[in-house]
C-alpha positions in Angstrom: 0.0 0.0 0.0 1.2 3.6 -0.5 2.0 5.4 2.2 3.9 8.5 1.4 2.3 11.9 0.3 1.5 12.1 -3.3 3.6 15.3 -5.0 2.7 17.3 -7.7 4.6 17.1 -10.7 5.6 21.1 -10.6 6.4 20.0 -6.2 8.4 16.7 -8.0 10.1 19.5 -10.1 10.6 22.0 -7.3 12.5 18.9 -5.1 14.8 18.1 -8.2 15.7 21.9 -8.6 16.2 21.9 -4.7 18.8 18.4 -4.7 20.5 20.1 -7.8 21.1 23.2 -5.7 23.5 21.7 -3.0 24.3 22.9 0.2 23.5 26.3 -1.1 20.2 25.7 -1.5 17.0 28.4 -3.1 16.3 31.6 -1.9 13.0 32.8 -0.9 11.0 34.8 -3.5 11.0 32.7 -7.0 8.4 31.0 -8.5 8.6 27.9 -7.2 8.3 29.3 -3.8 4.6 27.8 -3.1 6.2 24.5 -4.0 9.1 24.5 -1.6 7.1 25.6 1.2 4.6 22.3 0.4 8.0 20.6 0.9 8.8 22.0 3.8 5.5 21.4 5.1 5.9 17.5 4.3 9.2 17.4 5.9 11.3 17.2 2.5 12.7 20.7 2.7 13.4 22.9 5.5 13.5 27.0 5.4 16.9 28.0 7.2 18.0 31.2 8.7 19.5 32.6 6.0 15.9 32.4 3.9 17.1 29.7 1.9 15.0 26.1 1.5 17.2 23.5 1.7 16.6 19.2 1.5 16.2 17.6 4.3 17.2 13.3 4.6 13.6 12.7 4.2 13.7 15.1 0.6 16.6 13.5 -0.4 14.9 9.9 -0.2 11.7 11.0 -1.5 13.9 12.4 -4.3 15.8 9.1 -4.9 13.0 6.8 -5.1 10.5 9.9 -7.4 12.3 11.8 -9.1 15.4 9.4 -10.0 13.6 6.1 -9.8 15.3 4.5 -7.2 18.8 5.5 -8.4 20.9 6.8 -5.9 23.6 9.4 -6.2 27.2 7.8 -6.5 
């Protein structure tokens, strides 16, 4: 049975954009904002205090099994 919280495609996009950013992570303010706040709200991104989402474990294993299909990063 599924379990996990069913994303969006543009929230699937959003997480990718989000991994693909690194430890930098994305500023507050673009248009993808109301998507990384649904992440953040789900527990796959987390708003630090520098106003900048960043993934949390949970976001990077959601993104893993979604958004790569089960590929890991090497």
């Amino acid at each position: 049975m599924w379990n996990e919280p069913y994303l969006e495609s543009c929230c699937r996009s959003a997480l990718h954009r989000l991994c693909l950013s690194g430890t930098g992570g994305r500023p507050r303010g673009l248009r993808d904002e109301p998507c990384l706040a649904r992440l953040e709200r789900k527990g796959f991104a987390c708003l630090s205090a520098d106003d900048r989402y960043r993934v949390t474990r949970e976001g990077e294993g959601r993104h893993g099994t979604e958004v790569l299909g089960g590929k890991r990063k090497a």
